[in-house]
C-alpha positions as CSV (number, residue, x, y, z in Angstrom):
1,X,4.4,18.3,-25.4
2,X,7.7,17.2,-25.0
3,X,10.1,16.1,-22.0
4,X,13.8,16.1,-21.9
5,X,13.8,16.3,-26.3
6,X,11.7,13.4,-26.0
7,X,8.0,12.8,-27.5
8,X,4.9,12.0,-24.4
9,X,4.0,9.7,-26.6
10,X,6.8,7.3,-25.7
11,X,7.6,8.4,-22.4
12,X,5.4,7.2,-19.2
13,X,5.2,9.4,-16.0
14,X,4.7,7.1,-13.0
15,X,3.3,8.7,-10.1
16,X,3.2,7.9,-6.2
17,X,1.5,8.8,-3.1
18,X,1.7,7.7,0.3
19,X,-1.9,8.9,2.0
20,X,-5.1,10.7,0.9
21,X,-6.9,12.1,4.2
22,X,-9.7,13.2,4.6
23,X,-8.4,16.8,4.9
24,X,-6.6,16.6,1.6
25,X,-9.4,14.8,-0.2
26,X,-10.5,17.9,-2.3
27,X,-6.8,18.2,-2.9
28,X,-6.8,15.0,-4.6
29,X,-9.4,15.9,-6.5
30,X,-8.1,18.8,-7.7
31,X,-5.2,17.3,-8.9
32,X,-7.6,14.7,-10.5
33,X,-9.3,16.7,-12.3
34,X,-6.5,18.3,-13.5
35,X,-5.0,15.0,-14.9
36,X,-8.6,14.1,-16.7
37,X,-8.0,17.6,-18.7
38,X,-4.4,17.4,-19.6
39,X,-3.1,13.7,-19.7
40,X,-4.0,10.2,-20.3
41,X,-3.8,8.1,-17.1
42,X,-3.4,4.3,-17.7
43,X,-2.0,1.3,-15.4
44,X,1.5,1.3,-13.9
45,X,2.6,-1.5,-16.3
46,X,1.5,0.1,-19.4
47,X,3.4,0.5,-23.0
48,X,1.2,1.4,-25.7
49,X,1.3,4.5,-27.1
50,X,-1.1,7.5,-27.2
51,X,-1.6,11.0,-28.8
52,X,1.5,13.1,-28.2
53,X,-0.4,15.9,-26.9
54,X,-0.9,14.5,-24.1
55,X,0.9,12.9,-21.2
56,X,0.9,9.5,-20.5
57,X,0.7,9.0,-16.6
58,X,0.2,6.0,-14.0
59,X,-0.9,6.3,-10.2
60,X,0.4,4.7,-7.6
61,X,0.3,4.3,-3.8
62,X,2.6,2.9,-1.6
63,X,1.6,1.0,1.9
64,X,-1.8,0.8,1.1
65,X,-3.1,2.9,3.5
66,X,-6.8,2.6,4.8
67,X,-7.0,6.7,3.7
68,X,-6.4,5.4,0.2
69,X,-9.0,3.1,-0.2
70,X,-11.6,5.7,2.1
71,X,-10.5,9.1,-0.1
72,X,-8.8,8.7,-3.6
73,X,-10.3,5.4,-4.8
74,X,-13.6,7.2,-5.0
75,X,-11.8,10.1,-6.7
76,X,-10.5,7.8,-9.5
77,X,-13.5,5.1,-10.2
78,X,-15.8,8.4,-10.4
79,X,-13.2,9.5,-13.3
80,X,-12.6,6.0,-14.6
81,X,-8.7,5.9,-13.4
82,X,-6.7,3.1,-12.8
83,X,-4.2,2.8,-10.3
84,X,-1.9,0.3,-8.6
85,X,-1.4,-0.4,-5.2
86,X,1.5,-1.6,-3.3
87,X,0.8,-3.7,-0.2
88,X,3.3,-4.5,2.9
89,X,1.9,-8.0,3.2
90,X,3.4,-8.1,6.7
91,X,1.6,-5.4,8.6
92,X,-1.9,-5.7,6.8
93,X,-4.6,-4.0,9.5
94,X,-2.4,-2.1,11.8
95,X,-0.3,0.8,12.1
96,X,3.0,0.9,10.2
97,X,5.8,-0.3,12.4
98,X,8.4,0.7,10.1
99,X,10.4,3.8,10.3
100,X,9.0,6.3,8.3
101,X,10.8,9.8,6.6
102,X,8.4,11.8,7.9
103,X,5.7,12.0,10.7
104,X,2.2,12.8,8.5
105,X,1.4,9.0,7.6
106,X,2.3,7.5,11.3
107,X,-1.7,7.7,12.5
108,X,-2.0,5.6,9.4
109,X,-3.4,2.1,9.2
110,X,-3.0,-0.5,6.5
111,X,-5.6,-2.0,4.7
112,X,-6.9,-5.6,6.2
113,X,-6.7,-8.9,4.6
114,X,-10.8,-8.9,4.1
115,X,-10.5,-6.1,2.8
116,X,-7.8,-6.0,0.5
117,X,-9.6,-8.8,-1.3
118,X,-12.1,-6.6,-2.0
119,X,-9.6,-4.3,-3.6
120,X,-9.0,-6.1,-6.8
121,X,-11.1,-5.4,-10.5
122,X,-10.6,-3.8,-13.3
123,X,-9.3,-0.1,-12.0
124,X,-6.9,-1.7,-9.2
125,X,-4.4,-3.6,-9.5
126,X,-2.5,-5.0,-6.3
127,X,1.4,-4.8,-6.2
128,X,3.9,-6.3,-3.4
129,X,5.8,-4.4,-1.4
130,X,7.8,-6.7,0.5
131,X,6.8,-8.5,4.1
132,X,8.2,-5.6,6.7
133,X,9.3,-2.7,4.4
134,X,12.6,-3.0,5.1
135,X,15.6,-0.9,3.1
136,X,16.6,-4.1,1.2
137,X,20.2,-3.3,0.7
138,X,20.6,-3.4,4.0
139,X,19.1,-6.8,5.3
140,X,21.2,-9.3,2.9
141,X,20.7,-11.2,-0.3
142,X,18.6,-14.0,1.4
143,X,16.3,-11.7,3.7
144,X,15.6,-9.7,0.8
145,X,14.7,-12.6,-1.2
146,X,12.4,-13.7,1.5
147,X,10.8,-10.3,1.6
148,X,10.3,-10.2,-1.9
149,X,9.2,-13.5,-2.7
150,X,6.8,-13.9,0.6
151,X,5.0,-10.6,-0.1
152,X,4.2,-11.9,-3.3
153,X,3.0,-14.6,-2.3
154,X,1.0,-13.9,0.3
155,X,-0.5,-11.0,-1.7
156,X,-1.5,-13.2,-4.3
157,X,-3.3,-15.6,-2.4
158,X,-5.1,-13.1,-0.5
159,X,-6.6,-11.9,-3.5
160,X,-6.5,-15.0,-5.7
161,X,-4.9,-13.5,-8.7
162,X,-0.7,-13.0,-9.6
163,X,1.1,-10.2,-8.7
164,X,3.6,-8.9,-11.5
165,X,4.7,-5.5,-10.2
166,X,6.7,-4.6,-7.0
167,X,7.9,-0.9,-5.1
168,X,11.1,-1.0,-3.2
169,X,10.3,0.4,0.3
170,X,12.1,3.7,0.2
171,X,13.1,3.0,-3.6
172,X,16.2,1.4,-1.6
173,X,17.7,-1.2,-4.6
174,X,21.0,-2.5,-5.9
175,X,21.6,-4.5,-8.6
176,X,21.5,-7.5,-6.5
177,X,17.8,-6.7,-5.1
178,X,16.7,-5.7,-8.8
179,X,18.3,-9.4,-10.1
180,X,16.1,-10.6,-7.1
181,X,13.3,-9.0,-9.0
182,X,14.2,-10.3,-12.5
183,X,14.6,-13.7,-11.2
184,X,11.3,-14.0,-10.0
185,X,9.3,-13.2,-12.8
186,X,7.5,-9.6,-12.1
187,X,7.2,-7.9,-15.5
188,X,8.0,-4.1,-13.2
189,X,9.7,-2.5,-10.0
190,X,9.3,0.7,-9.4
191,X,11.7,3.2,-7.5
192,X,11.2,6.5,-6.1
193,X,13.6,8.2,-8.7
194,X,11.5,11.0,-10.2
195,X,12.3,10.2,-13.9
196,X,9.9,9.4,-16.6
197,X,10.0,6.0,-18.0
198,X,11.1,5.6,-21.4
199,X,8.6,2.7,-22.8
200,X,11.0,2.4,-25.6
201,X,13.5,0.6,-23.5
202,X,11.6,-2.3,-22.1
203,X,13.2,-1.8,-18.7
204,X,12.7,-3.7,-15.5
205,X,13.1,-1.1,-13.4
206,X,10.8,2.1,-13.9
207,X,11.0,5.5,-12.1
208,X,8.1,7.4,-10.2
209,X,7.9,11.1,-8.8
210,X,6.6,11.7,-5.5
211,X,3.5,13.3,-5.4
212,X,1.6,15.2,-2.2
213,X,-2.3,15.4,-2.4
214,X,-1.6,19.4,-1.5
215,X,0.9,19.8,-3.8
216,X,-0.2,23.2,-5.5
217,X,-1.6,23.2,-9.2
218,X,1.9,24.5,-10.7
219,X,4.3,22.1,-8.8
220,X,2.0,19.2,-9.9
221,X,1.3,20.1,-13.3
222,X,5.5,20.3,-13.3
223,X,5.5,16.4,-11.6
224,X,2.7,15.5,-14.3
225,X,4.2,16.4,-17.1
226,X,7.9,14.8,-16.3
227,X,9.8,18.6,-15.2
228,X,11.2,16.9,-12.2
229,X,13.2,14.3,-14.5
230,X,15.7,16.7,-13.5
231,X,16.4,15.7,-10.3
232,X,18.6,13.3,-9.9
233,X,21.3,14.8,-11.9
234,X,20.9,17.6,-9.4
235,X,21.5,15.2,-6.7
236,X,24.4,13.2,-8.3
237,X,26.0,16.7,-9.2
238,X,25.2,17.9,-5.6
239,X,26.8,14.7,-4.4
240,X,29.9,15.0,-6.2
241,X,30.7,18.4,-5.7
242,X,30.6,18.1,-1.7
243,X,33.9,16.6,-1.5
244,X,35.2,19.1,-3.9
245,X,34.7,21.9,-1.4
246,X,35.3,20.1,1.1
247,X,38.9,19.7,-0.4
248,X,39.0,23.0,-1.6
249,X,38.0,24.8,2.1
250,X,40.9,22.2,3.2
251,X,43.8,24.4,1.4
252,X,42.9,27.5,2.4
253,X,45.9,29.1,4.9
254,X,44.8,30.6,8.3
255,X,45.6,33.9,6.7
256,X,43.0,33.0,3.6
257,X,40.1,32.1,6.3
């Protein structure tokens, strides 16, 4: 199988979920199962190599919600999958307080200190996600340094072990924030740019495509296997051509309209 000319073999699909509840659990599974047949799923930070057959993938969840922990952990220790989660060190055991794209995950709680530290072993791995899940372009070089460098640490002594990778909260970067990143030492960040990562490049920075536990076998076979790298040239284009029409609609005589 092949993606964008480009072999699976060196090519990582990184992907992300928000929550897993109960009422999407056999959704998960699904979706699971699915991956144990067709891929082969390894850590967020990997870059090894593997039979080009099959497509190399990484799951991750941002927040760390409690439904996490309660619905698809089971789902991947029972398959042997690892996964990496990314923690709001700020808000650990209550409700997010941030504001949130849609309405689905706002009954949601984040995982407690006590048992976050629990988390940690050989199929989790524990990312930051800054200290209030702010959009970081937003707050300023120095808060965003703060948020960065405090969720780290925090994490890190809660579970007595370094943290290397990090998610942007809403995949909201610059190249400021992503020099914050570099300067501090994690070996990854991860956006919310749906486009495989090439392992080839050795890049900092590393895409992920958004995945839904009910997402139907189709659309997430298509987000599995890198289809969505699409995307964001769809965007840019989309983005570009707006003031085009806009421009256009502008020279049009009353006569014309």
């Amino acid at each position: 199988m092949h993606v964008c000319g480009r072999s699976n073999s060196r090519l990582l699909i990184v992907l992300y979920y928000h929550s897993v509840p109960s009422s999407k659990r056999a959704g998960f599974a699904r979706q699971m199962r699915m991956l144990a047949q067709r891929a082969r799923v390894v850590p967020a930070d990997w870059c090894g190599e593997s039979d080009p057959r099959y497509a190399n993938v990484a799951i991750t969840f941002d927040d760390a919600f409690i439904s996490i922990i309660d619905n698809a952990l089971p789902e991947l220790a029972e398959r042997n999958f690892p996964c990496t989660i990314f923690v709001p060190s700020g808000v650990l055991g209550r409700k997010p307080d941030w504001p949130m794209e849609g309405g689905a995950d706002r009954s949601e709680v984040v995982v407690g200190a006590a048992q976050l530290r629990g988390l940690r072993g050989p199929l989790v791995a524990i990312g930051a996600h800054s200290v209030s899940h702010p959009r970081l372009t937003l707050v300023g070089p120095e808060r965003a340094r703060e948020e960065i460098v405090e969720s780290r640490v925090a994490i890190a002594k809660l579970i007595d072990d370094t943290v290397t990778l990090f998610a942007f909260p809403y995949g909201d970067y610059d190249a400021s924030v992503a020099d914050i990143c570099r300067q501090e030492g994690f070996r990854h960040v991860f956006t919310i740019v749906p486009e495989p990562v090439d392992l080839s490049a050795g890049s900092l920075i590393r895409g992920r495509v958004s995945v839904e536990p009910d997402d139907g076998d189709l659309e997430f076979f298509l987000k599995m296997s890198g289809a969505y790298a699409w995307m964001p040239l769809a965007s840019a284009l989309k983005r570009y051509l707006r003031p085009v029409s806009g421009r256009v609609l502008n020279t049009i005589g009353p006569a014309e309209k």
